[in-house]
Structure formats: C-alpha cells, structure tokens
N, C-alpha and C positions, 0 to 999 in steps of 0.2 A: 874400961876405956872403949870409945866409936870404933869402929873399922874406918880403915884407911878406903872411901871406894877408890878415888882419885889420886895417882900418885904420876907426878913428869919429874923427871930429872935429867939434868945436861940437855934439854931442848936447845936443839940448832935447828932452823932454816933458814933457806937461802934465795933469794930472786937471781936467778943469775949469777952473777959475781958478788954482790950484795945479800949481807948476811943481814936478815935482819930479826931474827932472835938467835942471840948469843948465849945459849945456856941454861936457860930459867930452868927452875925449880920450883913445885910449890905443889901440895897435897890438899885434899879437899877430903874431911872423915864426912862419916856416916849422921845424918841428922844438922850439917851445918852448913848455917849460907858465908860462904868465903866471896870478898871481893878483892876483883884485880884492878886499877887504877891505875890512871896515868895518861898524861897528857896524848892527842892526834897525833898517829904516827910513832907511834910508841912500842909496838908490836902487840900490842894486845888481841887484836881479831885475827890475825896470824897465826899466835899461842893455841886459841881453838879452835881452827881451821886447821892446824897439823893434829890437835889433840884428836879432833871429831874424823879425819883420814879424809877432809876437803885439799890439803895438803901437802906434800912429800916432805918428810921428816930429813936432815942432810944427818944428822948424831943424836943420841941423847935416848932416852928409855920412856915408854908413857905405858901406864900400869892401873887396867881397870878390873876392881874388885881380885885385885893381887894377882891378875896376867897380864903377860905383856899383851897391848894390844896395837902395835906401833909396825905401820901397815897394811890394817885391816880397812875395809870400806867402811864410808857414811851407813851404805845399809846394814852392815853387821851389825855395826854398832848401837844404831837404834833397836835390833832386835835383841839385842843384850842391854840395854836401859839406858846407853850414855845417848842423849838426845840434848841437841841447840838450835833456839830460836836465832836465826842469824841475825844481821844487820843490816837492814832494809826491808825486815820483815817477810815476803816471799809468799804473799797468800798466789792461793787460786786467782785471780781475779774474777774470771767467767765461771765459775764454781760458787755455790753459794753459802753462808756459813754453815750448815748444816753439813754438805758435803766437804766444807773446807775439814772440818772434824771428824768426818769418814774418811779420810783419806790421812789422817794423824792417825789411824788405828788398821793402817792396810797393812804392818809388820803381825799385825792378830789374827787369832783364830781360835774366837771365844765367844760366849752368849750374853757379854757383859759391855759388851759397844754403845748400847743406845740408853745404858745404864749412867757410862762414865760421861756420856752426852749430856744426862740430865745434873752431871758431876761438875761437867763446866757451866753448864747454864749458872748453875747456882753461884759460882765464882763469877761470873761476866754475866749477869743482868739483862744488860743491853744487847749482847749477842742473843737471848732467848726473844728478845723482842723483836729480835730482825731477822729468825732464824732462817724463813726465805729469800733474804736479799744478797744478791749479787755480791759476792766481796770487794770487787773491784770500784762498787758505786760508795764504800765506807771513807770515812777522814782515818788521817793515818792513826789517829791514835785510836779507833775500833779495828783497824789491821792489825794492831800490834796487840790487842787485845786476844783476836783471833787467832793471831800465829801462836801466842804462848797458850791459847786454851787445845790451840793444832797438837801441837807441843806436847800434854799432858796427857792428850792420846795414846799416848803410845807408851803411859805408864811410866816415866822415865823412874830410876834409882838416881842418875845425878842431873840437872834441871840446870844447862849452860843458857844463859843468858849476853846478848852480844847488844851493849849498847839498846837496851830499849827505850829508852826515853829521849834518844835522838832526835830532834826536827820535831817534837811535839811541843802544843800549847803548855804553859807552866800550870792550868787545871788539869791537864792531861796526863801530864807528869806527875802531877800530885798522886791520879788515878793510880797510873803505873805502878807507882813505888809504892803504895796500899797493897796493891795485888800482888804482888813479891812478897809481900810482909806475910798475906794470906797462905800463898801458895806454902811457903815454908813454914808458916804457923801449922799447915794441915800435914808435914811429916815431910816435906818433899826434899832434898837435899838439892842447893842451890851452889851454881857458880856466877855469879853477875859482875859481867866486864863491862865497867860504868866511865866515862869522861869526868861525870856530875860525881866528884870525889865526895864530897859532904855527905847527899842522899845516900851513896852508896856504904861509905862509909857507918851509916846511920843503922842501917839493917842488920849491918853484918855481925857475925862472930868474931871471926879474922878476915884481915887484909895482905895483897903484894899490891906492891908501889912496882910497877916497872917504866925505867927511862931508857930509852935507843936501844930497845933490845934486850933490858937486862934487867932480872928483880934487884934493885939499889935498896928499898926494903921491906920486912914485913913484921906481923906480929899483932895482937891483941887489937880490934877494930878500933876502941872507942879509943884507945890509947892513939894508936896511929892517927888518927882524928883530931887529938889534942896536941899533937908535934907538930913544935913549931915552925921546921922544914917543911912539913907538910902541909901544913896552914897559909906558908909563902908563898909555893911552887903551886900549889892545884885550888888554895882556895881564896887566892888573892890578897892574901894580908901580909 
C-alpha cells in the first residue's frame, strides 16, 4: 500500500469572525494525483494556503510525510518537498525564464540544477525556446507554464496545484491539463485544486467535492465524475 505523504484532518480557518474552512479532511498517498473541486468561494485556495503555512491554521492537524507540519513556514516546507504553484501564477516578471527556474531551486545545494533545467525544458518546449525572455513579456498561459516548471525546481514529493487553468484560452488549457497528465505520469505526486470539475476530475485518481468550507464529498475520481449530483452542481447538467 502508497504512503500517506499528505494527510489534514479537522482543518479550520478563519477570516476574522468568518470561518471559512470548517473541518476538511482529506489525504493525498504517495504516487497519486488527488483533485479538490468545487465551486468559487468554496474554500479551496484557502485549504492550501493553511496547508502550505501561507495561512494561520484556527484547529485541526496537517501531517506531512507522517509529521505534523501545522505551523511551519512556506520556506520550510518547500525545503522538505511540499511545494504550490499558487493562483495567479507569481513568476518573476523582470526575471527571465531561465532565472525564473534558478530561483525554484534556491531551497538547493547541489550540482544537479542546470540538469533539472534541461528536466523542464523538455516538459515545456516553449519555455526552452524562450529561455532569455523576460517572463513578465509571456501570455498567461506561458506563465503558468513557468510557474509549474518554477515549481518542479525544487524537487517537490507532493506537486499542489492552485487553480492553473484559470483565465486561460480553452487551447491553453488544453495545454495545461497535458502537462499535469505529464508531470504525474513522470512519478510526481499531485494535488490540483481545479473550478473546471470535468478536466480535473479527468486526471485524477480520487477526488474531494468541497462546498462553503466543507468536503460534502469524496471518493473514486471517475466515479465522482459520473454522480449525478455532481454532474448538476459543477458540470452543468
């Protein structure tokens, strides 16, 4: 049986007086891309923004690679392999892709940097064809490309994913969800917190459905994919 790397239980945060993850639960084993789901405002970027310690946690446990890891910083964390592409992507702008992926491996100190360079190239194409150009001069769906090849810098064990096919062309998104397939076909253990329930649905192993703060449900992807609650509520039928 996988190793559990990812494990939350009882997640609460809070804005204020306003709770707005009530409890979730939900485990991500070793070798599997797990998607979380569910409508805007649903608390899902929240979920891993307390998971990654972008966050303050108000209850509840988050448990990586079987320690607690609940109240540690973003930069620990990456130095220990849990790493997310956020949501809005975050390159350098004035950086260029080249640098944008030196600076994904600034948690290292190792002789395999410009190794894993030529690791993304070969995943993202188009970033090797650009590799001196400014990031900030790229369409957003070569950012989002960049941020996740940033991402993979740093060697991640689990590969959080926040909404990447946001605000992109429907070819771009196409792109996207390819490169996901990719990344996880080459061993990488994924989390992708998607809106687009189908695609995401599509990739996965397993799924959580969360509504207003709370996983209402989860379980076997393609399954999840075929309920018919779920089919109303996120995929329009």
């Amino acid at each position: 049986m996988a190793n559990t790397l990812l494990e939350v239980s009882g997640l609460k945060v809070a804005y204020g007086g306003i709770q707005a993850v009530k409890g979730v639960s939900f485990e991500v084993k070793e070798g599997e891309l797990v998607s979380l789901i569910g409508a805007n405002g649903a608390g899902k970027t929240t979920t891993l923004k307390a998971v990654t310690g972008l966050q303050p946690v108000a209850a509840g446990e988050i448990k990586f690679m079987g320690r607690s890891i609940k109240g540690q910083g973003a930069w620990d964390l990456v130095k220990q392999g849990l790493v997310m592409v956020p949501e809005g992507r975050g390159t350098f702008t004035r950086m260029t892709i080249t640098e944008n992926l030196q600076m994904g491996a600034f948690v290292r100190n190792d002789k395999e940097i410009d190794a894993d360079i030529d690791k993304v190239f070969g995943i993202f194409p188009r970033l090797k064809e650009r590799r001196n150009q400014l990031a900030g001069t790229m369409s957003g769906g070569e950012q989002q490309m960049l941020a996740m090849g940033r991402a993979l810098m740093a060697r991640p064990k689990v590969l959080l994913l926040d909404e990447p096919s946001m605000g992109l062309s429907p070819i771009m998104v196409d792109k996207i969800f390819e490169v996901v397939a990719d990344i996880h076909g080459r061993g990488t253990t994924v989390l992708l917190v998607e809106q687009n329930a189908s695609r995401a649905l599509a990739l996965a192993n397993r799924g959580y459905v969360m509504d207003s703060g709370e996983v209402t449900m989860s379980g076997d992807a393609k399954a999840l994919l075929a309920d018919p609650k779920v089919r109303a509520a996120y995929l329009g039928e």
